[in-house]
N, C-alpha and C positions, 0 to 999 in steps of 0.2 A: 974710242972705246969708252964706254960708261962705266964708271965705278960704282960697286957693289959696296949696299948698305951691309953693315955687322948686322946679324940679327941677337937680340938679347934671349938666354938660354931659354925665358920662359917661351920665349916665341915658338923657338927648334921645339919643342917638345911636341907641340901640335902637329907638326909636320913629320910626315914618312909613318905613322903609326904611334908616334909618342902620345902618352896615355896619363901624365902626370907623375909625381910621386907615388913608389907602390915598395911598401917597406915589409910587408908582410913574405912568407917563401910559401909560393906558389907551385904547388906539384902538379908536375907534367899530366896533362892527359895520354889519351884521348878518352872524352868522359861520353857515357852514352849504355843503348843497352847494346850486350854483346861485345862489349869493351872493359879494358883494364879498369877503369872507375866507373861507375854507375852515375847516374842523376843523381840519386841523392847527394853523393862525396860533390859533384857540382855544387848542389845547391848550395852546402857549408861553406863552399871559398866566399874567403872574402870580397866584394862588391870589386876590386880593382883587378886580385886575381881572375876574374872570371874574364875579363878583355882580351887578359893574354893566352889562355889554352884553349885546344882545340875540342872544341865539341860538339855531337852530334845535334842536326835539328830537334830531334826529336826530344830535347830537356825542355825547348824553351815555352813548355807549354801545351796548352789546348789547341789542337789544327782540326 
């Protein structure tokens, strides 16, 4: 049986959806139109909140 490396925490965090340090309180979506937040309320979170809620295609732009 082979033994398993530790991995060091910064590593884990890459892994499964970890996104780094994120200190700021990030309010729940769903952001979008026709939804509880608009794009705009999107646009103000912070760079690290936006990774984690859920949002419509339709903020991320011109299509």
């Amino acid at each position: 049986m082979k033994k398993s490396k530790k991995l060091q925490r910064q590593n884990l965090k890459s892994i499964h959806g970890g996104i780094g340090p994120c200190y700021e309180y990030c309010h729940p979506g769903p952001y979008g139109p026709n939804q509880p937040k608009s794009c705009a309320d999107y646009d103000a979170l912070p760079e690290c909140c936006k990774k984690m809620v859920l949002v419509s295609f339709e903020c991320s732009g011109p299509y």
